[in-house]
OpenMM code with the backbone's topology and positions (N, CA, C; nanometers):
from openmm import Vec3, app, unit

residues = "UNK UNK UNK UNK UNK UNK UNK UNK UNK UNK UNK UNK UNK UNK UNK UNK UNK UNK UNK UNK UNK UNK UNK UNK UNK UNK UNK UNK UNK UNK UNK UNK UNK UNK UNK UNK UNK UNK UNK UNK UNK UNK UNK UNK UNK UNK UNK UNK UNK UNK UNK UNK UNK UNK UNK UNK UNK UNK UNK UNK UNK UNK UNK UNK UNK UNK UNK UNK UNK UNK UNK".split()
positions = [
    Vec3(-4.2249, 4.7437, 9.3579),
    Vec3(-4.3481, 4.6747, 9.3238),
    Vec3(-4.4320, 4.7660, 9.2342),
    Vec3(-4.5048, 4.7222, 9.1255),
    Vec3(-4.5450, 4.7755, 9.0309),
    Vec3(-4.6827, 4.7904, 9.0723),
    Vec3(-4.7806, 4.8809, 9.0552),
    Vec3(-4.9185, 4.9027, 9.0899),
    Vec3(-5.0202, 4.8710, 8.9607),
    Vec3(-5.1203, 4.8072, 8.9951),
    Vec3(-5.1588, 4.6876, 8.8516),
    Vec3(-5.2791, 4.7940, 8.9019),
    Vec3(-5.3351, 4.8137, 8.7414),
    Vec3(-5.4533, 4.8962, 8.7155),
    Vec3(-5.5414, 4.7671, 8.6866),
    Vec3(-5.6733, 4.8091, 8.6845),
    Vec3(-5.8119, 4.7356, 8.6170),
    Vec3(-5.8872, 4.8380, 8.5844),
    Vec3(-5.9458, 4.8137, 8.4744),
    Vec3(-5.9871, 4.8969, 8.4032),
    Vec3(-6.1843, 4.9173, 8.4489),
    Vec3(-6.2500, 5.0488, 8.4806),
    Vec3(-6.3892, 4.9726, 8.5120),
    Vec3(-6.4490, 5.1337, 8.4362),
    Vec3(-6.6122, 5.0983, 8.4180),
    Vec3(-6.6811, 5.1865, 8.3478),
    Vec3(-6.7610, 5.3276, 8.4476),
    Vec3(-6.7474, 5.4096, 8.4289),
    Vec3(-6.8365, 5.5202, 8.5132),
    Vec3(-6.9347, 5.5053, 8.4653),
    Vec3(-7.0988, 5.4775, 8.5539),
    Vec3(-7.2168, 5.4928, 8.5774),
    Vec3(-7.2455, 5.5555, 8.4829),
    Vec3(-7.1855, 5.7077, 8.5145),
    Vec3(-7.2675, 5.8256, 8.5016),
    Vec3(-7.2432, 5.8478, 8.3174),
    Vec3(-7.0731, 5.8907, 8.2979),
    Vec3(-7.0849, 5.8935, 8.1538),
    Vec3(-6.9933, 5.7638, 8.0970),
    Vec3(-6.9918, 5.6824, 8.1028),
    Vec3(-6.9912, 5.5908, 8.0580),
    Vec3(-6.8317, 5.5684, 7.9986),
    Vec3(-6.7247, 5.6915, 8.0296),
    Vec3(-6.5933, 5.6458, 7.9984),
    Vec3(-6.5264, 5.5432, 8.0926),
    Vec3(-6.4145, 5.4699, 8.0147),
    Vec3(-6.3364, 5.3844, 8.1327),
    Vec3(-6.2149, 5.4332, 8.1476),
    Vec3(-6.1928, 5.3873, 8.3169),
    Vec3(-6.1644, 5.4449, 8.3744),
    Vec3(-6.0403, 5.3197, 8.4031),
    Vec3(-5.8540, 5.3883, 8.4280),
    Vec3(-5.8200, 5.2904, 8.5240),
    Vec3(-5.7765, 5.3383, 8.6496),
    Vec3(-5.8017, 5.2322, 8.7149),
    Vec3(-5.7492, 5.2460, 8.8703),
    Vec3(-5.6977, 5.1527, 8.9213),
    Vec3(-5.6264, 5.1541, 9.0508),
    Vec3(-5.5187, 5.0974, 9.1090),
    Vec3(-5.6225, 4.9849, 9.1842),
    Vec3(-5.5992, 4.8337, 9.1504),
    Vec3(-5.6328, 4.7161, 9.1982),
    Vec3(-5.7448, 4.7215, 9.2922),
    Vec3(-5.6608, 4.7580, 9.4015),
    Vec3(-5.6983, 4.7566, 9.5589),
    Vec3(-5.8482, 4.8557, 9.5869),
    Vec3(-5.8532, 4.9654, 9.4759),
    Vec3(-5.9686, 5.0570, 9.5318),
    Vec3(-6.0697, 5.0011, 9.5774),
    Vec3(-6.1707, 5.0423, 9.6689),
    Vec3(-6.3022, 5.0251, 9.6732),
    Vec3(-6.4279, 5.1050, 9.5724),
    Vec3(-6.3319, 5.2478, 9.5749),
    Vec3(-6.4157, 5.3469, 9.5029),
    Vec3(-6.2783, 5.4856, 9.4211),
    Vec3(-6.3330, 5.4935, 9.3371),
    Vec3(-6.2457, 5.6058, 9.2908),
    Vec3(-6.3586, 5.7491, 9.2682),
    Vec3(-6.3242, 5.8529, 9.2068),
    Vec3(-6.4050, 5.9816, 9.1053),
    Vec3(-6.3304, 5.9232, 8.9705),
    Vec3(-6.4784, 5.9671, 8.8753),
    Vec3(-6.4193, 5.9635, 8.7636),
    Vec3(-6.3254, 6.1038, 8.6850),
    Vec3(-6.2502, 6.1342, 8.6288),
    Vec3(-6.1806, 6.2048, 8.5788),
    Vec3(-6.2248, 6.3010, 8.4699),
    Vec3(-6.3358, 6.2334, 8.4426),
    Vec3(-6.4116, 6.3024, 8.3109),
    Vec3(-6.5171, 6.3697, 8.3409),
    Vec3(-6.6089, 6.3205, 8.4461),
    Vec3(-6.7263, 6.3736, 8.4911),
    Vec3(-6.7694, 6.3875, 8.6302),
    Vec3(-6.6365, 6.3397, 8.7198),
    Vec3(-6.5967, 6.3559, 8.8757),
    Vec3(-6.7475, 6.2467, 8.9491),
    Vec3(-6.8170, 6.1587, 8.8811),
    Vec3(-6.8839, 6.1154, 8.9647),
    Vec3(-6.8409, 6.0120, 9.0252),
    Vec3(-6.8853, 5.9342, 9.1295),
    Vec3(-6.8123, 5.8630, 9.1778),
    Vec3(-6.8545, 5.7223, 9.1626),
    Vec3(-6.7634, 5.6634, 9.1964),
    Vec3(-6.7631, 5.4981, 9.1011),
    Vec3(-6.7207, 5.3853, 9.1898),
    Vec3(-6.7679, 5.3045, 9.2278),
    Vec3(-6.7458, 5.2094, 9.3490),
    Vec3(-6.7309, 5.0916, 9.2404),
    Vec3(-6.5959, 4.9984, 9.3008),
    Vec3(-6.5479, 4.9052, 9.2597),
    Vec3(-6.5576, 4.8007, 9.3159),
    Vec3(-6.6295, 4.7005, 9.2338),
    Vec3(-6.6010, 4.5557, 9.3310),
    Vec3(-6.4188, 4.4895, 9.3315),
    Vec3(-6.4265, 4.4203, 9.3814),
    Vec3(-6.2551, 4.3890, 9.4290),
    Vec3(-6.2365, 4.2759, 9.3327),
    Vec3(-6.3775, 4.2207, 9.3464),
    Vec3(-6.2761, 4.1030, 9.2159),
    Vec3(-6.3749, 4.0719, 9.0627),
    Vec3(-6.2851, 4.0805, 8.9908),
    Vec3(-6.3930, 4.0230, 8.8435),
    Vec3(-6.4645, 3.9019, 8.8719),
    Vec3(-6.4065, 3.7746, 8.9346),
    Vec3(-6.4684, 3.6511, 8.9484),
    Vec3(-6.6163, 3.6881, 9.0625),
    Vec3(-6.6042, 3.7879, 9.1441),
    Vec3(-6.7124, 3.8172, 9.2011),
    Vec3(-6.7934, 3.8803, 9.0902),
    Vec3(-6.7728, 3.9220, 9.0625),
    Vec3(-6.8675, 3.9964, 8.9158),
    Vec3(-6.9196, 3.8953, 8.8275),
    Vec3(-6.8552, 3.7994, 8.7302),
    Vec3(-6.8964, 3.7310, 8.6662),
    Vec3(-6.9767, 3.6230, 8.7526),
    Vec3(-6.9782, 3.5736, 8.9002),
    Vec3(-7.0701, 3.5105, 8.9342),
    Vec3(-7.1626, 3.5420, 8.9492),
    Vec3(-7.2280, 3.6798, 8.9523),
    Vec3(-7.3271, 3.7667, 8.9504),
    Vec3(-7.3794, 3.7308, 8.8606),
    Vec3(-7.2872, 3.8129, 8.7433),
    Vec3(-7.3801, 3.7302, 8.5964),
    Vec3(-7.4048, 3.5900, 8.5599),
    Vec3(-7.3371, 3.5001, 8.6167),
    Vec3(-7.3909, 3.3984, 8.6032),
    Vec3(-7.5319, 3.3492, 8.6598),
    Vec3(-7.5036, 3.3660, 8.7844),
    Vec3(-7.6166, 3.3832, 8.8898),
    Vec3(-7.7349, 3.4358, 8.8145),
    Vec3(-7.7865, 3.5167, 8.7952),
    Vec3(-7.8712, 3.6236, 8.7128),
    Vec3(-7.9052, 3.5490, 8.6226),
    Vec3(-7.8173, 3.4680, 8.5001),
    Vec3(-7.8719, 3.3836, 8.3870),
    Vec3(-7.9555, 3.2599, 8.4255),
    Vec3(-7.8967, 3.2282, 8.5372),
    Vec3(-7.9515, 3.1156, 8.6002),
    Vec3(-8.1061, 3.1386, 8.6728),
    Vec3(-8.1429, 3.2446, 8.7001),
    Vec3(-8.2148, 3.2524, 8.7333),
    Vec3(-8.3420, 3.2837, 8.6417),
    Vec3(-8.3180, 3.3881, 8.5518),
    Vec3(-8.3641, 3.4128, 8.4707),
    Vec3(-8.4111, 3.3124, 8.3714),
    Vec3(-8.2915, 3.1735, 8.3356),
    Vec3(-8.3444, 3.0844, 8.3306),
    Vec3(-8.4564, 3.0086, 8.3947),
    Vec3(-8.4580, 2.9561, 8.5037),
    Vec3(-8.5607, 2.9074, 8.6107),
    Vec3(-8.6766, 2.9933, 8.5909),
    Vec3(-8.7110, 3.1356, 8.5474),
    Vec3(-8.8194, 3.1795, 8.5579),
    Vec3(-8.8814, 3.1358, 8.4549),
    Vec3(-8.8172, 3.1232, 8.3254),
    Vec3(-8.8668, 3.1003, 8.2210),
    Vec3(-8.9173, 2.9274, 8.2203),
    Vec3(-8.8431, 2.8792, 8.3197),
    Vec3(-8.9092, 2.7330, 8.3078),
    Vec3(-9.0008, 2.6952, 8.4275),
    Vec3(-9.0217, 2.8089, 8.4963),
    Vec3(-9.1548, 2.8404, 8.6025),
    Vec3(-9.2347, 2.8440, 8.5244),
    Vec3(-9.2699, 2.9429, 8.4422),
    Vec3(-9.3660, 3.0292, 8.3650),
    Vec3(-9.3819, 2.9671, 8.2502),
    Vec3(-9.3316, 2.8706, 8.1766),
    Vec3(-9.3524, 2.7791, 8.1162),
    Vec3(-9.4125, 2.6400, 8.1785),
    Vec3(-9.4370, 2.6430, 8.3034),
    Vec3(-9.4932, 2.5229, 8.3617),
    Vec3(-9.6131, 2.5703, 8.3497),
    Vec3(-9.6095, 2.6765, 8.4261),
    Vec3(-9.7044, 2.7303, 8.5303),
    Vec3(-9.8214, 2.7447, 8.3495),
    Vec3(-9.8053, 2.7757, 8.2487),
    Vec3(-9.8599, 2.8249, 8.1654),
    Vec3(-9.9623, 2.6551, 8.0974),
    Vec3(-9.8608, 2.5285, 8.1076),
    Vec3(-9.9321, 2.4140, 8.1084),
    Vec3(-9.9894, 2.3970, 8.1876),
    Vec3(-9.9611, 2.4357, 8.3197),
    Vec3(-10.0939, 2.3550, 8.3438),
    Vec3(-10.1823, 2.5415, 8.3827),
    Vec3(-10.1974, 2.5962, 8.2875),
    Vec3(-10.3165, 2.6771, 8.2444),
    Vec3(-10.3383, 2.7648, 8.3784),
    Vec3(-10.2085, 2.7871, 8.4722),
    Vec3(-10.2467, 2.8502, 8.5801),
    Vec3(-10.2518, 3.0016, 8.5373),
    Vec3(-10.1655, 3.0820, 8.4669),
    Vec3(-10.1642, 3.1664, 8.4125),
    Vec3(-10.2446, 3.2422, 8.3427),
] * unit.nanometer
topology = app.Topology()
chain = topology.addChain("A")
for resn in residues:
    res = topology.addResidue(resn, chain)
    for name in ("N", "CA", "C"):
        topology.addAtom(name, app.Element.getBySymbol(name[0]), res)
């Protein structure tokens, strides 16, 4: 069985890094800090989705809130 890398970014200096699927956390190789991995990309990108969505909604809060002159 072959061990499938994913590729993820260190915090600290900003090289990428690969590591073996399954990690939770690795060190980075370049600058030894340490780097915690989420397990899945689709958990990640719902984050960012999440986040747009919201960020949306504020803007159409604060665009209410600004008609009717509460602001």
């Amino acid at each position: 069985m072959a061990i499938k890398l994913v590729s993820v970014k260190c915090p600290d200096c900003g090289q990428t890094l690969s590591i073996e699927e399954n990690r939770t956390q690795a060190f980075c190789t370049y600058c030894g800090a340490k780097v915690k991995c989420l397990k899945s990309k689709r958990f990640i990108n719902d984050i960012e989705k999440a986040k747009a969505e919201v960020s949306t909604e504020r803007i159409k809060l604060r665009t209410c809130l600004h008609k009717m002159d509460v602001l």
